[in-house]
C-alpha positions in Angstrom: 0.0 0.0 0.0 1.0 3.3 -0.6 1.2 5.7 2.4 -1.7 7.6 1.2 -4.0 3.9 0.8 -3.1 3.9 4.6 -4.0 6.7 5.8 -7.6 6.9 4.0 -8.1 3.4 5.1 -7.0 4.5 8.6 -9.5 7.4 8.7 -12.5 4.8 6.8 -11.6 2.5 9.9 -11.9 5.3 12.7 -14.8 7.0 10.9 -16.7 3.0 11.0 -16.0 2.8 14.7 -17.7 6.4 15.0 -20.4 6.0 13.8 -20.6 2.2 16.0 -19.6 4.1 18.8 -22.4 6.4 18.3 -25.0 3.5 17.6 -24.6 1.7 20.8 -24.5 5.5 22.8 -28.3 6.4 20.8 -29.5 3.0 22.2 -29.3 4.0 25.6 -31.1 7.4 25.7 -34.8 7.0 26.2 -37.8 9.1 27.5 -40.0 8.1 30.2 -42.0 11.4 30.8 -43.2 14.8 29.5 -44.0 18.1 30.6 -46.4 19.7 28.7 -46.7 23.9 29.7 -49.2 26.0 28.9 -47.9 29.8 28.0 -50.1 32.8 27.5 -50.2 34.9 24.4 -49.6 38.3 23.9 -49.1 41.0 21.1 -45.8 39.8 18.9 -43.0 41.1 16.9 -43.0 39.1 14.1 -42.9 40.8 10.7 -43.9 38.2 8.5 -47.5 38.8 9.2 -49.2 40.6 6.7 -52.7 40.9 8.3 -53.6 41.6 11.7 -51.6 41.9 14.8 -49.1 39.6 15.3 -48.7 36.9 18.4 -46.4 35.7 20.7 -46.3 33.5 23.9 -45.1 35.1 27.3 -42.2 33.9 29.0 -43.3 32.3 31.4 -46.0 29.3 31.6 -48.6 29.6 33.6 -49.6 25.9 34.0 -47.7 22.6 33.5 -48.6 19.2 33.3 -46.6 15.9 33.2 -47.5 12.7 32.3 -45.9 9.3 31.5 -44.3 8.8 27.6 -46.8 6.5 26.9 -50.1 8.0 27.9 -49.0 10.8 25.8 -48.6 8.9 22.9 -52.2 7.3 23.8 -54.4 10.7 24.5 -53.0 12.9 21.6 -54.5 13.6 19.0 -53.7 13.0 15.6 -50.8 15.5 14.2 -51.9 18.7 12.3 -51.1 19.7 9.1 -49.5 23.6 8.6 -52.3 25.1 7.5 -53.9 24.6 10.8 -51.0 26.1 13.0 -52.1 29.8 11.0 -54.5 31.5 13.2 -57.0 33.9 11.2 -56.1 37.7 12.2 -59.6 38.1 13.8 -59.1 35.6 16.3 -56.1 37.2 16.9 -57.7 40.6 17.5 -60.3 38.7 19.5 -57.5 37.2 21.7 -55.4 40.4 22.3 -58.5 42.0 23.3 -59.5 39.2 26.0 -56.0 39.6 27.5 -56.3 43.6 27.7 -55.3 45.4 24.2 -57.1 47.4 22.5 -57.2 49.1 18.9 -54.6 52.1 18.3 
């Protein structure tokens, strides 16, 4: 073998016991619980809306719940697609209002 064969099978040797190495360290993380926090919203920054008051959540939550991994995975619902994430700028007004803002 040339000296240059060597060395790129040296580093295709390291790199396979890298990526093994990292296999057997992914086994062993798991989840057993979650925390699910609830956050209340208030009037945003963001400038990408182009209707309507933007929203954002406050720092800090105001409720939290936590339940095992599994009955998580049993009581959610199914996921959402995008779409349904966009909430209309009306009920956006609507919820700035209930939490004290008012029109300018």
């Amino acid at each position: 073998k040339t000296q240059e064969e060597s060395v790129s099978t040296k580093k295709t040797s390291s790199s396979e016991e890298d990526m093994k190495c990292k296999k057997r360290n992914a086994s062993k993380l798991s989840f057993s619980s979650v925390t699910i926090r609830s956050y209340a919203m208030t009037l945003g920054d963001n400038p990408s809306v182009t209707l309507g008051p933007p929203l954002t959540i406050e720092w800090e939550h105001f409720d939290s719940l936590t339940t095992s991994l599994d009955d998580y995975e049993l009581k959610r619902g199914p996921s959402r697609n995008r779409a349904s994430y966009k909430i209309p700028y009306i009920l956006r007004e609507q919820i700035l209002r209930h939490v004290g803002f008012g029109r300018a």
